[in-house]
C-alpha positions in Angstrom: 12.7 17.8 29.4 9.7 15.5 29.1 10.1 14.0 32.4 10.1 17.6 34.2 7.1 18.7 31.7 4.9 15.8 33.2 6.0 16.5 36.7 5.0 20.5 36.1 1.7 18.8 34.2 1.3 16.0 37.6 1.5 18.9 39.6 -1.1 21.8 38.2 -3.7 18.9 36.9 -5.0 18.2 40.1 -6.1 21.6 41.6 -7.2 22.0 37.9 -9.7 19.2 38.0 -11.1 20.2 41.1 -11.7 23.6 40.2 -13.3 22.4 37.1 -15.4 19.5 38.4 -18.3 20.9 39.3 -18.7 22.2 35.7 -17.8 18.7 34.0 -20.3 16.8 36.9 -23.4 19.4 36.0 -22.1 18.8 32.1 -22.4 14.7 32.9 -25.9 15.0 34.5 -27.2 17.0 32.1 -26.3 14.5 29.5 -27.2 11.4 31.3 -25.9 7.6 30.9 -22.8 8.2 33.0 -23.6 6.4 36.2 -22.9 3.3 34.2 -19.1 2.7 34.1 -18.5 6.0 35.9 -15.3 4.5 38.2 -13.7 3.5 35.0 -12.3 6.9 35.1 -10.4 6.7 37.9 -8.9 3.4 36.7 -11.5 0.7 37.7 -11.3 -0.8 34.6 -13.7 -3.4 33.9 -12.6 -7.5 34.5 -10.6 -8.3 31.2 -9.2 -11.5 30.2 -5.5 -12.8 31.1 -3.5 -12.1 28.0 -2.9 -15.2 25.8 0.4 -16.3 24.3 0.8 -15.3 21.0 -2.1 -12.7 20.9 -1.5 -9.2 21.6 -3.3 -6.5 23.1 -4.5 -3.3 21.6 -5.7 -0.6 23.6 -8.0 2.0 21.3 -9.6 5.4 22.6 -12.1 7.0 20.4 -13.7 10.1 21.9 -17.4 9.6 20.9 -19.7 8.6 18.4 -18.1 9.8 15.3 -14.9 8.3 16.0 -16.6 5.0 17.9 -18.4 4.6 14.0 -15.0 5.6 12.1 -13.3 2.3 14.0 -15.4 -0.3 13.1 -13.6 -1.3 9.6 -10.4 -1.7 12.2 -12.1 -3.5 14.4 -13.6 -6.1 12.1 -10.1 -6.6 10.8 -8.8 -7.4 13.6 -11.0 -9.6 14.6 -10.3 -11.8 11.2 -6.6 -11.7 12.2 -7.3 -13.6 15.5 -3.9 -12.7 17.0 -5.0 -9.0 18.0 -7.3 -8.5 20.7 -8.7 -5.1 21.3 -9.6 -3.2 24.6 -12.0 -0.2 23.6 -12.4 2.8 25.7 -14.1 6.3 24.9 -14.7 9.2 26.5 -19.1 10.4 26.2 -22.0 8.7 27.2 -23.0 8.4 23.8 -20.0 7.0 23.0 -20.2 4.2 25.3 -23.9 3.8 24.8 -22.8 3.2 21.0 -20.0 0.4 22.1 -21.8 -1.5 23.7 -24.7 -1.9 20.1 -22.0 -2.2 18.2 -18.8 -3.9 19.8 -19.3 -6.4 22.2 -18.3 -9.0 20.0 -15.1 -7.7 18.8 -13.6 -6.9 21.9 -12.4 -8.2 24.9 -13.6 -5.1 26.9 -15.4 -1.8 26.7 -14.8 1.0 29.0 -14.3 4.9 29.8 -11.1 6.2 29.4 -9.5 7.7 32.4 -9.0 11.2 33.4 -5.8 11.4 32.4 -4.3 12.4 36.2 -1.2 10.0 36.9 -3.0 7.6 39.5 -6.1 7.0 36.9 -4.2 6.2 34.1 -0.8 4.2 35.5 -4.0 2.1 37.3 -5.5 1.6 33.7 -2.5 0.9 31.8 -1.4 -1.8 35.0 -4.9 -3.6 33.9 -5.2 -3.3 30.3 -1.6 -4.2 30.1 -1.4 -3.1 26.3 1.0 -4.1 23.8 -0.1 -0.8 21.5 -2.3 1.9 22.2 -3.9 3.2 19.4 -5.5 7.0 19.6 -8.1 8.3 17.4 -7.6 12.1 15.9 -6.4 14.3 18.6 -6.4 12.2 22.0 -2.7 12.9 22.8 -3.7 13.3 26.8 -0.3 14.2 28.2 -0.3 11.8 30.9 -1.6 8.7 28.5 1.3 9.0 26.3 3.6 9.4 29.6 3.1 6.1 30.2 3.4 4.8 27.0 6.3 6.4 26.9 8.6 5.7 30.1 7.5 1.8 29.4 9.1 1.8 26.1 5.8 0.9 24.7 3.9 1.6 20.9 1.6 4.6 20.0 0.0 5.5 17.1 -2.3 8.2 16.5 -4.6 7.7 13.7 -6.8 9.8 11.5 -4.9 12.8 13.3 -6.4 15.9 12.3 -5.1 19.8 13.2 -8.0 22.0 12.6 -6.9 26.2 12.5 -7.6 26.7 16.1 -5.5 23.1 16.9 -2.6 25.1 14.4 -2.7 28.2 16.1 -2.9 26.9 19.8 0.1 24.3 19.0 2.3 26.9 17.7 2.1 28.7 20.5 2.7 25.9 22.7 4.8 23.9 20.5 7.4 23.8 23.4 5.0 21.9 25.7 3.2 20.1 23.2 6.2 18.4 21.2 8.3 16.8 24.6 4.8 15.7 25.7 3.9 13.8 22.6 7.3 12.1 22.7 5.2 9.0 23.6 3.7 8.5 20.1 5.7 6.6 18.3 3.8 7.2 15.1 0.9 9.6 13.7 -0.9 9.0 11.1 -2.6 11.8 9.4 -5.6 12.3 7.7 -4.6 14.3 4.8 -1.1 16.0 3.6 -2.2 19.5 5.5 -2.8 17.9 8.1 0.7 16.5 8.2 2.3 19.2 7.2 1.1 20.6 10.5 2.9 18.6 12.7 5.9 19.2 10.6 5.4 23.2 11.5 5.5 22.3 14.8 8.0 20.6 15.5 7.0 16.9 15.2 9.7 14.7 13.4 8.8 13.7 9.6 9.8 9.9 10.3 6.8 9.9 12.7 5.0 10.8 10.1 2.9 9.5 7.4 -0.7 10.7 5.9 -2.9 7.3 5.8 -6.2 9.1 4.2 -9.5 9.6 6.9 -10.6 6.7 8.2 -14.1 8.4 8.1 -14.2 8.2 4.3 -14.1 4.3 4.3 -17.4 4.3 5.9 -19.6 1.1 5.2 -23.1 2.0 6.0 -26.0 -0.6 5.9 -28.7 0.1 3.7 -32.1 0.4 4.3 -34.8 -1.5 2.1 -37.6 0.4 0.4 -39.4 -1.2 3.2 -37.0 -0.1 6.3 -37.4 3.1 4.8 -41.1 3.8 4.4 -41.6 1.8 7.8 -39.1 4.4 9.5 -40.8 7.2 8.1 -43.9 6.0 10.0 -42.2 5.9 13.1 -40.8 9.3 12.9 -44.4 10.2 11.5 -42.8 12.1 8.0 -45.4 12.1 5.4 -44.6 10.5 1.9 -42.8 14.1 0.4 -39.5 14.5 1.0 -37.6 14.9 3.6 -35.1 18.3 4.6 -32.8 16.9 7.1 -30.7 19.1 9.8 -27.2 16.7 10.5 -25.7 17.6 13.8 -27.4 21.2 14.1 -26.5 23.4 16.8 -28.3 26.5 18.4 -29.7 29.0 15.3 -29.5 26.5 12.9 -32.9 24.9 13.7 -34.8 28.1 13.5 -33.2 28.6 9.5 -34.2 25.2 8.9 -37.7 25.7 10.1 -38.3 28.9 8.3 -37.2 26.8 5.2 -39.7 24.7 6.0 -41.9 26.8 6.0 -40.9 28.7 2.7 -40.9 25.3 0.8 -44.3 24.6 1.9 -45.3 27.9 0.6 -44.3 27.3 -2.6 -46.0 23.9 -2.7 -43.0 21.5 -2.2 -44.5 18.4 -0.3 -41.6 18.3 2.5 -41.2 17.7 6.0 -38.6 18.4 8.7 -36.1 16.2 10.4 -33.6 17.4 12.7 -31.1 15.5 14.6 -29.4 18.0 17.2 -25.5 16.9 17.9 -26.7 16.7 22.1 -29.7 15.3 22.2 -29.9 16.7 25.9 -31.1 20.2 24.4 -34.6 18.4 23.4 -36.4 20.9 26.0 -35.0 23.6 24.3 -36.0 22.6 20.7 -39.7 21.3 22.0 -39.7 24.9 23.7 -38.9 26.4 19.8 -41.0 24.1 18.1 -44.1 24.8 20.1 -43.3 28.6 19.4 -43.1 27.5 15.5 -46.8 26.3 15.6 -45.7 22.9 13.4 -46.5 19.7 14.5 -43.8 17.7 15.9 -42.5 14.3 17.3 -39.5 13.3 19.3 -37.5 10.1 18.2 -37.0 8.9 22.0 -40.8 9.2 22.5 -41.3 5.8 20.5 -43.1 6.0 17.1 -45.4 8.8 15.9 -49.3 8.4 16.3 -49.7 10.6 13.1 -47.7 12.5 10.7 -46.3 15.4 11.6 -44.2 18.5 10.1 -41.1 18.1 12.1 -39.6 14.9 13.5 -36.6 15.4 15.9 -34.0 12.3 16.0 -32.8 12.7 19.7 -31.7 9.4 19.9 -27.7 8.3 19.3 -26.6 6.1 16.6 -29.3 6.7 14.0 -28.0 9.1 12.2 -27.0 6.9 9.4 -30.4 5.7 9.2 -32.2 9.1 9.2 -29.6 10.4 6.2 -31.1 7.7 4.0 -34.9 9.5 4.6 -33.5 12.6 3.0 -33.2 14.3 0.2 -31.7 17.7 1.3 -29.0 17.3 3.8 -27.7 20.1 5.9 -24.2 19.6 7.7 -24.8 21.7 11.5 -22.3 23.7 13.3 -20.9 25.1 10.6 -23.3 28.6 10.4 -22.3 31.5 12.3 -21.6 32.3 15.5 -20.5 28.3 15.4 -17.5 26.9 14.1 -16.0 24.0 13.3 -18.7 21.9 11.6 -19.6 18.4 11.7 -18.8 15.6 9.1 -20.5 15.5 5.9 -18.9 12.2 4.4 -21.8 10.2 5.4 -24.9 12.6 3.6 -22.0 12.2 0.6 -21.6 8.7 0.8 -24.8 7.8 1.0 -25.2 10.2 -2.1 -27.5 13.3 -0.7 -27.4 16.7 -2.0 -25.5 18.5 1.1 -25.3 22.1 2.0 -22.7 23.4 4.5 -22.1 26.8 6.2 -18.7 28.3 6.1 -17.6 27.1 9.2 -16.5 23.7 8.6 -12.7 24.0 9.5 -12.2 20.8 11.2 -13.0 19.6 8.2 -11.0 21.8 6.0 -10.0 19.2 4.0 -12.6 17.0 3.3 -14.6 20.2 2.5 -12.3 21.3 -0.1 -12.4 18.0 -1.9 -15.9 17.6 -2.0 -16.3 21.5 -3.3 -13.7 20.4 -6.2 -15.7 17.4 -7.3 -19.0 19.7 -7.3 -20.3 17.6 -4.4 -22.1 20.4 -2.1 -22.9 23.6 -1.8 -22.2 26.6 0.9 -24.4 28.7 2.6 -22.7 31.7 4.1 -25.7 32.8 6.5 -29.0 32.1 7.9 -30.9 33.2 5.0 -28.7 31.7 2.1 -29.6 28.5 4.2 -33.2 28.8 4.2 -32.9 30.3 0.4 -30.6 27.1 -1.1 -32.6 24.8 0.8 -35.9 25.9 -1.2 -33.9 25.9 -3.9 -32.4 22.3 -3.9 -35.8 21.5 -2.8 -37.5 22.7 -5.7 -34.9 21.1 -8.3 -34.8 17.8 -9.4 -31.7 17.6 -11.5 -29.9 20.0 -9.9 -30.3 17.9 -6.4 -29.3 14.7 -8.9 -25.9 16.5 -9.9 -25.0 16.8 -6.4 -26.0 13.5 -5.4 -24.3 11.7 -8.2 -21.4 13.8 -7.3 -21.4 13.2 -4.0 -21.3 9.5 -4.6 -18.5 9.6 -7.3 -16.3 10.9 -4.4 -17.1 8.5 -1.7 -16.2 5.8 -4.1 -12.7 7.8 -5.3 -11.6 8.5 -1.5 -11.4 5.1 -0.3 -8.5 3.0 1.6 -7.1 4.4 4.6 -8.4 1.7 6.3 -5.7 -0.7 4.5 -3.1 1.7 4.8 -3.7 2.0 8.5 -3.9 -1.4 9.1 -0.7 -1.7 7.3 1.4 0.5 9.9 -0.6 -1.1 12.5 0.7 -4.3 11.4 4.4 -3.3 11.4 4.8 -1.7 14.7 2.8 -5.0 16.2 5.5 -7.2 14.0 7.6 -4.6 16.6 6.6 -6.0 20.0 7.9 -9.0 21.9 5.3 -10.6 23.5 
């Protein structure tokens, strides 16, 4: 069954790509940075050491910069181990951009993964010549597991996540999706619905195990009093506070601004800073913000030449940094018509009084946790945004409750780092080198 389901896949994948290339190229130019490392997905991976006796070779994939952060704690451990070397790939320009700060040094190699066609991916795995592959959430690409698969090799997908739409779509396809993933040799979920899920569909339970999110084990480097007042120059935010957008998406800058306005009119010394999830739609927001009639400064511009009302962080991998400015986070996608949402255990770690939309369902769980330990608050539209965020504003202790909260439950939700290592570990003990 699998082996005629990846000849049917082999066969429509092609004419698919080409129909869709010419939206994927506009997509890449829009965003920028791909030129770099751009034959890597057609299997051109980059010159990699000869494999060493006794050391084997992990190959990971993490889509993009969420998941690229979410690795390091693996990373670092492996490096300590010093029989594991690791071949990174991911799949945005961000993503790679982000690899390259942050990884050089713990990896043999850095790359973009391939289109996952048969030619691009049996030239990648002929190169990398991996020992395990290791997948981050939901990067089962049919033809990547294929190979795993037919050479009798390890796969393990971890921090795998189903959100509703994932349930829904995988149910329906459960037929396709189940011989197709017969490549993974283990998943590792991020929380019990999550595994529970692949039960439903038809996944077997010994291939199963909930590890705890990998996101939750997040170390994040502090910023001095110093860093902080000094980055505050460079964005040019005054010495209020600061309202921060996380991730925002289309219709969620303009509530933010019209709470920023309403604050101000009610005396709160705050300013703006928002840090849209594609930083390629900075045209659009300077194009809002002029409308707005506030003062304004982009991040990639270099530092401020005076304060300003609204700083915009359209840079990647500063995100972390900019949280720590704030004292009112809120979580983007996650206000209608988006859906979805993006994480909010980083505001919560870093103990920030966070407000989400209703839309968070990719991360159902983490949500649900953090509502039960009084950790953040939801906003159900536009206006409830703009109203809570005056609110929180305006409130000392009740922006202290959810901070303290918020940090309570960072500190309780820790380890799936260790228990992931720890299944890493065994199916490595697995393979003959």
């Amino acid at each position: 069954m699998t082996v005629l389901l990846i000849f049917l896949y082999r066969l429509l994948f092609l004419p698919l790509l080409l129909l869709a290339s010419p939206y994927y190229l506009w997509r890449m130019r829009r965003r920028g940075g791909y030129a770099e490392g751009f034959w890597h997905r057609f299997g051109e991976v980059p010159v990699l050491p000869s494999k060493r006796p006794g050391v084997k070779r992990i190959w990971l994939q993490a889509v993009s910069v969420g998941e690229v952060l979410a690795v390091a704690p693996l990373l670092e451990a492996f490096k300590r181990e010093g029989d594991v070397e690791v071949y990174l790939t991911t799949t945005t320009s961000t993503g790679y951009q982000l690899t390259k700060e942050k990884y050089t040094a713990l990896t043999i190699g850095l790359g973009y993964f391939p289109i996952d066609f048969w030619l691009f991916t049996s030239r990648t795995w002929r190169a990398v010549q991996p020992d395990l592959c290791v997948l981050m959430e939901g990067e089962r690409w049919p033809e990547h597991v294929y190979q795993s698969y037919r050479r009798g090799g390890a796969m393990i997908n971890v921090n795998a996540r189903m959100s509703d739409r994932s349930f829904r779509r995988s149910v329906r396809f459960r037929w396709l999706l189940v011989p197709l993933s017969r490549g993974v040799t283990k998943i590792l979920c991020a929380s019990k619905r999550d595994e529970q899920r692949f039960k439903a569909i038809g996944f077997d339970g010994d291939r199963l195990q909930t590890t705890g999110n990998l996101k939750m084990d997040v170390t994040i480097p502090l910023l001095s009093e110093t860093e902080r007042t000094q980055l505050k120059h460079e964005l040019g935010l005054g010495g209020g506070m600061v309202l921060l957008g996380s991730s925002t998406w289309p219709g969620e800058e303009e509530a933010l601004l019209a709470a920023l306005k309403s604050a101000r009119g009610k005396g709160v010394s705050v300013s703006l800073l928002l840090v849209p999830r594609h930083a390629e739609r900075r045209e659009e927001l300077r194009g809002l913000l002029e409308k707005s009639g506030f003062t304004f400064h982009f991040r990639s511009e270099g530092a401020a030449a005076a304060e300003v009302d609204v700083a915009v962080g359209d840079t990647t991998g500063e995100l972390r940094k900019f949280t720590q400015l704030a004292e009112v986070v809120f979580t983007g996608k996650s206000l209608a018509p988006h859906d979805g949402g993006q994480t909010p255990v980083e505001a919560a770690v870093l103990g920030k009084a966070v407000l989400h939309g209703p839309h968070m369902t990719n991360f159902r769980e983490i949500i649900r946790s953090l509502t039960d330990a009084g950790a953040v608050r939801k906003v159900e539209t536009h206006e409830a945004l703009i109203a809570a965020a005056v609110d929180l504003l305006q409130d000392a202790a009740q922006r202290h409750r959810l901070a303290q909260a918020a940090r309570e439950w960072g500190e309780s939700n820790r380890g799936a780092t260790e228990r992931t290592l720890a299944v890493i570990q065994v199916q490595l003990g697995k393979v003959s080198l």
